[in-house]
C-alpha positions in Angstrom: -83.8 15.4 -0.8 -82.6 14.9 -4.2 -81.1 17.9 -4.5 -78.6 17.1 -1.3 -77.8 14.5 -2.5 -76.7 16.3 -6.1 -74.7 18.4 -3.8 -73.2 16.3 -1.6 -71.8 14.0 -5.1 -70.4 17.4 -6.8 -68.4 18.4 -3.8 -67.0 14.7 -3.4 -66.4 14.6 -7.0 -64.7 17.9 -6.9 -63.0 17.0 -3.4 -61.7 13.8 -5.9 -60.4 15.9 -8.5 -57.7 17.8 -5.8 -55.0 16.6 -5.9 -53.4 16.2 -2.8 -49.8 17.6 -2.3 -46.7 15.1 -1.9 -43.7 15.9 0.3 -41.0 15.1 -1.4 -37.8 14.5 0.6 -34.6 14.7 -0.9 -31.8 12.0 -0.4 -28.7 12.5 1.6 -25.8 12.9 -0.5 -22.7 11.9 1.1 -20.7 14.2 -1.1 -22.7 17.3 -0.6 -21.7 16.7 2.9 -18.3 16.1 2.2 -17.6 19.3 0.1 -20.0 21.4 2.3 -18.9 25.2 2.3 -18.6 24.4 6.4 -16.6 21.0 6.3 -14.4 21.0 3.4 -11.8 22.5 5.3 -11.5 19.8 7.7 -12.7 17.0 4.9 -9.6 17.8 2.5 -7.1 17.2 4.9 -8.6 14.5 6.0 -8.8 12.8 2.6 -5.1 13.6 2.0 -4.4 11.3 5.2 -6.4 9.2 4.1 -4.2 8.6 0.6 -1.2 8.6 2.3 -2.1 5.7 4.9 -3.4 3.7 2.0 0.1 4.5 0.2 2.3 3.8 2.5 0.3 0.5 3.5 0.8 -0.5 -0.2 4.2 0.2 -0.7 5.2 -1.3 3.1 3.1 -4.1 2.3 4.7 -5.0 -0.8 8.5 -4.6 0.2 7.9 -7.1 3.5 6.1 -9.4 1.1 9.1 -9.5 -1.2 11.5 -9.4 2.2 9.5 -12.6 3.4 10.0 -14.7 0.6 13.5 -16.6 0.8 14.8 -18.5 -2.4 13.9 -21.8 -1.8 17.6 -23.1 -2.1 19.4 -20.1 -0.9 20.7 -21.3 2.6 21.0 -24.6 1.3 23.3 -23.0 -1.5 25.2 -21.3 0.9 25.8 -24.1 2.7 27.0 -26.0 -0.2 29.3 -23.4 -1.0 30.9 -22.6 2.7 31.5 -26.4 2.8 33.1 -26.9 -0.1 35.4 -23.7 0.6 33.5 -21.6 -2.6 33.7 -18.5 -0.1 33.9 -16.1 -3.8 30.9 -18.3 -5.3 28.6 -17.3 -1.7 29.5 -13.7 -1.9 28.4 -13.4 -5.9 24.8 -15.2 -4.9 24.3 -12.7 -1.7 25.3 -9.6 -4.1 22.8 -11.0 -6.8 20.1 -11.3 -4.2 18.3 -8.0 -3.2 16.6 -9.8 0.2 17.3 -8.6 3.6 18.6 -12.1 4.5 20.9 -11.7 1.4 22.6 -8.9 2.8 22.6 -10.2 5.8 24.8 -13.6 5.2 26.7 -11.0 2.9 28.3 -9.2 6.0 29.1 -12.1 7.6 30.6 -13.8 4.4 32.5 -10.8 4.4 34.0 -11.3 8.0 34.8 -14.7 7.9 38.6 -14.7 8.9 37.8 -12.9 12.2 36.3 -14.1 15.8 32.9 -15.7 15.7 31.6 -12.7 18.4 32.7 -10.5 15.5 30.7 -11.7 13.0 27.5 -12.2 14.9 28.0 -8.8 16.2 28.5 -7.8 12.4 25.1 -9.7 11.3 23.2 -8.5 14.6 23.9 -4.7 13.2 23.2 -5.1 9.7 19.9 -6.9 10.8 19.2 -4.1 12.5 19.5 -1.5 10.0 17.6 -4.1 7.5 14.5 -4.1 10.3 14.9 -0.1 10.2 14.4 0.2 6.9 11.3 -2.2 6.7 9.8 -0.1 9.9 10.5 3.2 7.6 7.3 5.4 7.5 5.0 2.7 9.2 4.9 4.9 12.5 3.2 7.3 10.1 0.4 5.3 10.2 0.1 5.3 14.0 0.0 9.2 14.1 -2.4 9.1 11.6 -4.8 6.8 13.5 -4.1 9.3 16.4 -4.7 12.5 14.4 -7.3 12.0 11.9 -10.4 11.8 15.1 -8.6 14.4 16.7 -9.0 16.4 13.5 -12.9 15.5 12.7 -13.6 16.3 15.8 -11.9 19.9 15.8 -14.4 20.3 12.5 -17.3 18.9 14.4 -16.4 21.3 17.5 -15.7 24.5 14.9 -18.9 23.6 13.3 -20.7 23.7 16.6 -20.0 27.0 17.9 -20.9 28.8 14.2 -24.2 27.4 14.6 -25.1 28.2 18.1 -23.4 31.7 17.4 -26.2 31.7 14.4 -28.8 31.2 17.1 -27.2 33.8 18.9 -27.3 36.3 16.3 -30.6 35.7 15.3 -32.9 34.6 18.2 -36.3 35.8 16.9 -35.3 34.6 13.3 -34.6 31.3 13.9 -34.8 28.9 10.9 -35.0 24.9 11.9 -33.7 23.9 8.3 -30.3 25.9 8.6 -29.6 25.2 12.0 -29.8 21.2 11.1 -27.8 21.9 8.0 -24.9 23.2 9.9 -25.6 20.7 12.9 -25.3 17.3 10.7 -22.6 19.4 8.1 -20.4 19.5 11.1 -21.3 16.3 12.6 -19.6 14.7 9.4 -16.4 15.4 10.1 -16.1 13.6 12.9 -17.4 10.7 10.8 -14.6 11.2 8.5 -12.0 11.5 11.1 -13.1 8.1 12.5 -12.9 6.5 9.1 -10.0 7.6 8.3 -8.3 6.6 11.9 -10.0 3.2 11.9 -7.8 2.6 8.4 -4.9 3.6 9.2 -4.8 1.8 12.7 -5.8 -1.3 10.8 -3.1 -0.6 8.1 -0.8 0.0 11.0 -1.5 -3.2 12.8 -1.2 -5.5 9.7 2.4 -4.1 8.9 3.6 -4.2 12.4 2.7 -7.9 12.3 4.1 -8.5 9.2 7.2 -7.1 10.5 7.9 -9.4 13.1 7.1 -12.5 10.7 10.3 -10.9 8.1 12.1 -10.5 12.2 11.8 -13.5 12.8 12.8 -15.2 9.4 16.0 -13.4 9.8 16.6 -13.7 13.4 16.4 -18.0 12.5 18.2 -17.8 9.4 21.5 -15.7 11.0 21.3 -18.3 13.7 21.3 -20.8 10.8 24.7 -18.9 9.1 26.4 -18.6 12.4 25.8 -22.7 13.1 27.5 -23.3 9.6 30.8 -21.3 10.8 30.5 -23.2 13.9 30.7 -26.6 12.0 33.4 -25.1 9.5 35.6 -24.0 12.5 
């Protein structure tokens, strides 16, 4: 009786002493997915939109910031200087003032002497050369919002047929851990094509309405200018 139980405490002791073995499971790294041998094709590109959505978002961003802002006393300048019959003294403050709405009064200054049609018609065209150049590279964005999923998706669909052509090639040797390699490796690119389309329609969005605020200071303003010939005449 004893000498069960001796036994039975050696092999629990020695059961005690195995160690038993941990799985360790490795993280998902997004950048191993990223620069995967079977996505970086599509992922490079990708980025590269990417940058140049954020770059032209910037630099839009920034000029109808600056085109928004109006000189506090500009107009009212102006209008001291058409009433008073300083029609030199206007011209200089337009030409020293790099603003769409600068420009702007600047052609009409310019055409004062003429019919008032002419004028407005002269404003009315250099308005819409001034709204041209704020719109300049912001449909850009728009085809990048269009493309980028369009792209991901051509690496997800790519992706797709090398691994079931994999299966294909080996059906008795199939290995689980390759096939989900390739399967999530080429799911990623759509991932990355959404991203990057979800930014750029964003960016795209923001401009456009920041557009039609800088449209709509201008539209006001020459309606503003052509009033004040209207009182001089």
């Amino acid at each position: 009786m004893n000498t069960h139980l001796l036994l039975q405490t050696s092999i629990s002791a020695q059961s005690d002493m195995v160690e038993t073995p941990q799985v360790v499971i490795e993280k998902l790294k997004i950048i191993d997915l990223v620069f995967a041998p079977s996505s970086v094709w599509i992922m490079v590109p990708l980025m590269i939109l990417m940058i140049v959505a954020i770059y032209i978002f910037v630099e839009k961003l920034l000029t109808l910031s600056k085109a928004a802002k109006e000189e506090r006393n500009f107009m009212n300048n102006i209008r001291d200087f058409m009433h008073n019959g300083k029609i030199d003294s206007a011209m200089a403050l337009c030409k020293g003032n790099e603003a769409p709405l600068a420009r702007m009064i600047e052609k009409g200054i310019s055409r004062i002497g003429k019919p008032l049609n002419d004028i407005a018609a002269a404003i009315e065209n250099t308005g819409k050369l001034e709204v041209q150049r704020l719109e300049k590279r912001v449909s850009l964005l728009a085809t990048i919002a269009g493309v980028a999923p369009m792209i991901g998706f051509l690496g997800t669909v790519t992706g797709m047929i090398l691994t079931f052509h994999t299966m294909s090639e080996n059906p008795n040797n199939l290995n689980i851990t390759d096939l989900s390699e390739g399967i999530y490796s080429a799911l990623v690119t759509t991932v990355g094509g959404l991203i990057v389309g979800i930014i750029a329609l964003i960016c795209y969005n923001i401009l456009v309405s920041k557009t039609s605020q800088v449209v709509y200071v201008l539209e006001a303003k020459a309606t503003e200018f052509m009033d004040l010939l209207h009182e001089s005449a």
